[in-house]
DONU-624048 format. One record per residue (C-alpha): residue number from 1; residue in one letter; z negated, x negated, y negated. Coordinates in steps of 0.1 Angstrom, whole numbers, plus 5000, padded with zeros to 4 digits. Example, Ala and Ser with C-alpha at 12.3 -4.5 7.8 and 13.67 -1.06 7.14 Angstrom:
# DONU-624048
+-----+---+------+------+------+
|   k | r |   pz |   px |   py |
+-----+---+------+------+------+
|   1 | A | 4922 | 4877 | 5045 |
|   2 | S | 4929 | 4863 | 5011 |
+-----+---+------+------+------+
# end
This chain:
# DONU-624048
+-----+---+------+------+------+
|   k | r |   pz |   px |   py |
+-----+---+------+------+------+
|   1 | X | 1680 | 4622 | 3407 |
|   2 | X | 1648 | 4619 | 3395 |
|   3 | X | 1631 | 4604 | 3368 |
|   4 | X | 1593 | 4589 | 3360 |
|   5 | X | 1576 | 4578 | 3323 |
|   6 | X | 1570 | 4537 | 3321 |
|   7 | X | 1550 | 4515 | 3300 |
|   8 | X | 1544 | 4485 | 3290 |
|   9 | X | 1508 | 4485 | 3281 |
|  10 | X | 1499 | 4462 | 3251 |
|  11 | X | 1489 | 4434 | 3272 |
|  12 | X | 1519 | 4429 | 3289 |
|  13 | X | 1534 | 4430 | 3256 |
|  14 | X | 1513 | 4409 | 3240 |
|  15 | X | 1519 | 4386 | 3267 |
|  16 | X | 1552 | 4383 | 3268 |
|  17 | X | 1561 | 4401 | 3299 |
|  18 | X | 1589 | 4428 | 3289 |
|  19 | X | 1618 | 4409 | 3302 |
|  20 | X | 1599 | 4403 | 3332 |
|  21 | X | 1587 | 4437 | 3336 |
|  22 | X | 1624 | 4453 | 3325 |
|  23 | X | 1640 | 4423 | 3351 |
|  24 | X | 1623 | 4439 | 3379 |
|  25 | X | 1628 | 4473 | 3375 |
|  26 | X | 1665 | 4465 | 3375 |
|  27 | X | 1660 | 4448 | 3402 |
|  28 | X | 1645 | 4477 | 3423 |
|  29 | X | 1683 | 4497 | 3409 |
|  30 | X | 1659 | 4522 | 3388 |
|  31 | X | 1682 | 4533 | 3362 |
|  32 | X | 1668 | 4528 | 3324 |
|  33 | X | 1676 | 4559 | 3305 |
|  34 | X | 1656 | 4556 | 3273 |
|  35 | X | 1634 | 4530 | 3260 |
|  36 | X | 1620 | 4524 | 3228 |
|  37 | X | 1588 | 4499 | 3216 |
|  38 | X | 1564 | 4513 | 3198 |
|  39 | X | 1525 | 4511 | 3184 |
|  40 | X | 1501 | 4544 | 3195 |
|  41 | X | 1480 | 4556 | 3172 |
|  42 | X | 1447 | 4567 | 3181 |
|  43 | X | 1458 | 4605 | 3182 |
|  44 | X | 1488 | 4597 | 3200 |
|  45 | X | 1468 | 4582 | 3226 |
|  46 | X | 1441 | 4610 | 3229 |
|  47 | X | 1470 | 4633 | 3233 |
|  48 | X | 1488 | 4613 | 3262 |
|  49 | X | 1455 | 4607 | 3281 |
|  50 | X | 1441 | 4637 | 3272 |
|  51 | X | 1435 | 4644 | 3312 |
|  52 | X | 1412 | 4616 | 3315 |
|  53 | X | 1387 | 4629 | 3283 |
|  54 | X | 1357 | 4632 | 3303 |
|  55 | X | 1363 | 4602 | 3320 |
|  56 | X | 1334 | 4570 | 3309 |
|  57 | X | 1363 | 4550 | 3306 |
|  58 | X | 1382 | 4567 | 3279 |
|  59 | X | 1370 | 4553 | 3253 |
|  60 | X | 1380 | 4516 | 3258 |
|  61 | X | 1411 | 4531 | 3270 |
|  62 | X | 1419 | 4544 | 3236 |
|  63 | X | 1413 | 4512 | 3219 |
|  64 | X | 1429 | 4493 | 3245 |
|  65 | X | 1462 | 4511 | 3244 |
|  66 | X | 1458 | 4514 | 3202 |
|  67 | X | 1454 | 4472 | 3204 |
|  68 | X | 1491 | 4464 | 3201 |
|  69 | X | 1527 | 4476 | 3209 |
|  70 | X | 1539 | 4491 | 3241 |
|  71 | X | 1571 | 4500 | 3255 |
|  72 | X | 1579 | 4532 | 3270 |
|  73 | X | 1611 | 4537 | 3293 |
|  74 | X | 1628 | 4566 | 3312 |
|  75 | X | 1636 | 4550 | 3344 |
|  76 | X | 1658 | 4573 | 3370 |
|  77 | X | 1666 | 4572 | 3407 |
|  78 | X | 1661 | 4587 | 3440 |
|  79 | X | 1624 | 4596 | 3446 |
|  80 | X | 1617 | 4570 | 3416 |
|  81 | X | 1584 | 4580 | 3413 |
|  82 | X | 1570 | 4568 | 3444 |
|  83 | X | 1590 | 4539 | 3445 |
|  84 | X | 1579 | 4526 | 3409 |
|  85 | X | 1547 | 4533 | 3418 |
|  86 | X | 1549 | 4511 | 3449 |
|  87 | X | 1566 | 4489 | 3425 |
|  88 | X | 1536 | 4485 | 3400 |
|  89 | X | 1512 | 4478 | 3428 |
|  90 | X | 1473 | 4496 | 3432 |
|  91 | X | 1456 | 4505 | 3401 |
|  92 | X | 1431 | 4477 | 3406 |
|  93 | X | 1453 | 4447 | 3410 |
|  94 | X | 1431 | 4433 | 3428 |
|  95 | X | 1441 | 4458 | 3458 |
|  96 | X | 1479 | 4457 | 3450 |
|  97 | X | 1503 | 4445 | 3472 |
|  98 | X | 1515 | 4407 | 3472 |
|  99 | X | 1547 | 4410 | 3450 |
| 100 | X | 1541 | 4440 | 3429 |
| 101 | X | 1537 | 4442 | 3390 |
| 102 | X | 1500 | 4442 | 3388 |
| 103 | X | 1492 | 4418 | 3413 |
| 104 | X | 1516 | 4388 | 3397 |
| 105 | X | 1505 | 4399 | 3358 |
| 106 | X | 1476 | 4416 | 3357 |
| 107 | X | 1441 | 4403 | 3345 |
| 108 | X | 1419 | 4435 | 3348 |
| 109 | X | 1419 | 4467 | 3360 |
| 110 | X | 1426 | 4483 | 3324 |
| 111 | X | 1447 | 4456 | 3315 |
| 112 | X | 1473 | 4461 | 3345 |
| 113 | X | 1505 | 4458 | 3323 |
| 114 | X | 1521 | 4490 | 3337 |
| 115 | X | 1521 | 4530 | 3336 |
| 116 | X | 1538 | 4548 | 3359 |
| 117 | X | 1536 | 4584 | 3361 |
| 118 | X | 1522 | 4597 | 3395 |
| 119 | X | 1538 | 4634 | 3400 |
| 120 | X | 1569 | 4657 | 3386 |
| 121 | X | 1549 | 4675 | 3366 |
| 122 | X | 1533 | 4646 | 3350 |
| 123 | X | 1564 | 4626 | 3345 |
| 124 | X | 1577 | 4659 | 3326 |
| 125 | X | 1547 | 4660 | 3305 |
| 126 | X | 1545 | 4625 | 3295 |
| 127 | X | 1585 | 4622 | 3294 |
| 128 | X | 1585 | 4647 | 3269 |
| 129 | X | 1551 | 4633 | 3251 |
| 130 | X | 1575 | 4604 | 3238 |
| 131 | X | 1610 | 4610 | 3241 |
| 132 | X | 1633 | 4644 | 3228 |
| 133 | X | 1669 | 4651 | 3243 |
| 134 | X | 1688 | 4629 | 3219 |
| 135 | X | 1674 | 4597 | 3229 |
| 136 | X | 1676 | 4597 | 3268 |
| 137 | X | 1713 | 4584 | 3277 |
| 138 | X | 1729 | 4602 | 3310 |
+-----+---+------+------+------+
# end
């Protein structure tokens, strides 16, 4: 088994779209393990993207994932990663597949509703960011 880091970024939140979100990651038998809602602060953000500092867009990045709640989830399965991944859709929704999370919800390239993480090792890192031992069931 396997497991991956999700989110709900703050506009799918804000939007309404957590059942719809949670509905089809059930649907695609990913296991939910943890999950919890909550509201980053601006270090807490810095410190999950802290990969992307040089980056020109980390700046709105920061506000946008500081502008409202998100939900983070554990999700579990065989080779999950790739396959939530492939369930979120391209990065640019534009470019995601007919189907996937981005291209039914999301209205901008920042603003794509979903996180997924995209390797083992990052899906360690950013499991661990937000969760300890005590709050991940099986």
């Amino acid at each position: 088994m396997e497991r991956t880091l999700s989110i709900i970024k703050p506009d799918g939140v804000a939007r309404g779209l957590i059942g719809k979100v949670v509905e089809r990651i059930e649907s695609s038998d990913f296991r939910i393990v943890a999950m919890k809602m909550l509201h980053m602060t601006k270090a807490q953000a810095e410190g999950f993207y802290a990969v992307h500092k040089e980056r020109p867009f980390f700046g709105s990045l920061m506000d946008f994932m500081t502008s409202g709640a998100v939900v983070v989830m554990i999700l579990e399965a065989e080779d999950v990663i790739a396959g939530y991944r492939k369930l979120m859709g391209a990065t640019n929704y534009k470019e995601a597949e007919e189907g996937t999370i981005r291209a039914d919800f999301a209205t901008d390239i920042e603003k794509n509703v979903v996180h997924g993480s995209d390797s083992s090792e990052s899906a360690a890192f950013e499991i661990g960011y937000f969760f300890n031992s005590f709050e991940i069931v099986g």
